[in-house]
C-alpha positions in Angstrom: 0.0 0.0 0.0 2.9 2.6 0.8 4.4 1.6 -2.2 1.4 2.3 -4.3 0.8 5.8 -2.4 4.5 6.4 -3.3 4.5 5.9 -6.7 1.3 7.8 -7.1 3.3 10.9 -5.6 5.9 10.5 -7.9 3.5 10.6 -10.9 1.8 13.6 -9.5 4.9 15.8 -9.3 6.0 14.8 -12.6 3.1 15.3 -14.3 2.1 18.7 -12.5 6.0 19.3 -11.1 6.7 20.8 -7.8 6.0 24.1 -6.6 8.2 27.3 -7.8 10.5 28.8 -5.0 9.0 32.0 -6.7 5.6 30.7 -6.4 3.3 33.8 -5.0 1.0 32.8 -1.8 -2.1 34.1 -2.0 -1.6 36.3 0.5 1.5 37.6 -1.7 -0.9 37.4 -5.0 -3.0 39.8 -3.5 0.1 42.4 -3.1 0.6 42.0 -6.8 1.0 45.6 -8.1 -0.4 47.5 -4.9 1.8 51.0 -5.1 4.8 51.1 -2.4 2.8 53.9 -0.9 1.5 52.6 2.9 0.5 54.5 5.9 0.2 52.8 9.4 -2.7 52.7 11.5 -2.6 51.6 15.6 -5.8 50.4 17.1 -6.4 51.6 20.2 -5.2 49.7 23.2 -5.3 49.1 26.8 -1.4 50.0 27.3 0.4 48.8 30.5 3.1 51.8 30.2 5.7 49.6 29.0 4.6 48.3 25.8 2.1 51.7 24.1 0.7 52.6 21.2 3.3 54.3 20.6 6.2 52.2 21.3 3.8 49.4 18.7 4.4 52.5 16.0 7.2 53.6 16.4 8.7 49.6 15.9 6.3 49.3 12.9 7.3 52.6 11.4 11.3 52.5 11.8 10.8 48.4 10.8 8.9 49.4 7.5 10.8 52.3 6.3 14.3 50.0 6.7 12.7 47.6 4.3 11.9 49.9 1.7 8.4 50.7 2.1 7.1 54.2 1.7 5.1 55.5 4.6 2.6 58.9 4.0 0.0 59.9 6.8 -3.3 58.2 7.3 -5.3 61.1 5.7 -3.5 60.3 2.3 -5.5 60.1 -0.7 -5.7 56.9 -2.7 -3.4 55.4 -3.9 -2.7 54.0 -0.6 -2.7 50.8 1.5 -2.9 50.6 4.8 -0.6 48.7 7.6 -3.1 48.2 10.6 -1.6 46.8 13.4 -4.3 45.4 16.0 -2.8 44.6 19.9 -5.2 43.5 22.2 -4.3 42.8 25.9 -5.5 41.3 28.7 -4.6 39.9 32.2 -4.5 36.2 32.4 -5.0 35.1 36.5 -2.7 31.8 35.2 -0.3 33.1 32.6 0.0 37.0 33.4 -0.4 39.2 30.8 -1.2 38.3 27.7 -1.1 40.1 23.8 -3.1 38.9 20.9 -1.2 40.5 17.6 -3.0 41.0 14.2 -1.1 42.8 11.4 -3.5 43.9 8.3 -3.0 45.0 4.8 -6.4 47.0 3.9 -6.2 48.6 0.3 -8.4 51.9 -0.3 -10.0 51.7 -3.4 -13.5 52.9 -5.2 -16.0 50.1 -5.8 -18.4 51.4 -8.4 -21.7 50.7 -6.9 -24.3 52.4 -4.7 -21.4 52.5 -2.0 -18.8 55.0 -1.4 -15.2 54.2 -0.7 -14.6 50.8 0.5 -11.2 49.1 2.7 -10.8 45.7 1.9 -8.7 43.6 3.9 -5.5 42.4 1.2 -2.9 40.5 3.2 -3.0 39.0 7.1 -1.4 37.5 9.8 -2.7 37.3 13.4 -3.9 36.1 15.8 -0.3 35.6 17.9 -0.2 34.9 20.9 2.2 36.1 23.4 2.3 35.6 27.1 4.7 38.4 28.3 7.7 36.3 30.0 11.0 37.9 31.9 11.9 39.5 28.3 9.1 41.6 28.1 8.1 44.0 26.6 11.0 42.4 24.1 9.5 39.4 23.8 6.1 40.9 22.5 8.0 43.2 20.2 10.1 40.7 18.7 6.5 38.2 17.8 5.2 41.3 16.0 8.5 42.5 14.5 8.5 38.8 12.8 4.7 39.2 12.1 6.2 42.3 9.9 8.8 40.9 8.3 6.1 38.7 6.9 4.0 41.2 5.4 8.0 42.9 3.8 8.8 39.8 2.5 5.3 38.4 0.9 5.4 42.1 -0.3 8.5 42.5 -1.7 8.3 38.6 -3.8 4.7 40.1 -5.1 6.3 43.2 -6.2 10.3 42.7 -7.6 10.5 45.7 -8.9 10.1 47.8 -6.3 12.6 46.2 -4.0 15.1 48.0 -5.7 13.8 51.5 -5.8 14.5 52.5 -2.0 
């Protein structure tokens, strides 16, 4: 039986060969030809003083702009994508604190119908977990600084040419 399963997988790859190390993700696809133009958005949350809004953007800001991407304000017109980044914390009696980190794409774009202007959500990652150890707040940091390294590098293979143009 292994046999026949194995020589089954062999005829499937050669027949429909294996998958491209250039292959696009979807979530990468749906990056394809969005303008290097993004602005960065925080959700509020309940801060502790250590780890803040502000420290979340500032990390997301200075991480983006190293990689290339170009940031403009929130108010921006279209064309324009926007970086949310969701933190959402709360005190766990067992496990201490506790973040739950979401990093969205949403592009702005006009969809001709009886509605107005319309953000769709374009690329995600989320729903990390991080129980804020003795490194804290750099353990949290680091989770979401790999969370955006993500989003830079499904970007950047979705878009070639414009890892160049920094």
């Amino acid at each position: 039986m292994k046999q026949r399963i194995f020589i089954l997988f062999v005829l499937l790859m050669a027949t429909f060969g294996t998958p491209s190390a250039n292959a696009l993700t979807l979530l990468q696809e749906n990056l394809t030809d969005i303008p290097n133009r993004f602005a960065v958005s925080i959700a509020d949350f309940a801060d502790d003083g250590e780890f803040t809004r502000q420290t979340v953007r500032d990390l997301a800001e200075r991480q983006l702009r190293a990689a290339g991407f170009k940031l403009v304000a929130e108010e921006s017109a279209p064309p324009l994508a926007t970086v949310q980044v969701t933190v959402v914390r709360r005190d766990d009696p067992a496990e201490g604190k506790v973040y739950m980190l979401d990093v969205n794409v949403y592009n702005v774009s006009v969809i001709h119908t009886v509605y107005r202007l319309r953000k769709g959500t374009i690329w995600m990652v989320g729903s990390e977990k991080v129980v804020a150890g003795k490194d804290f707040p750099k353990d949290v940091e680091g989770k979401l600084s790999q969370m955006l390294r993500y989003l830079v590098q499904d970007y950047f293979a979705a878009n070639p040419n414009e890892s160049g143009k920094q």
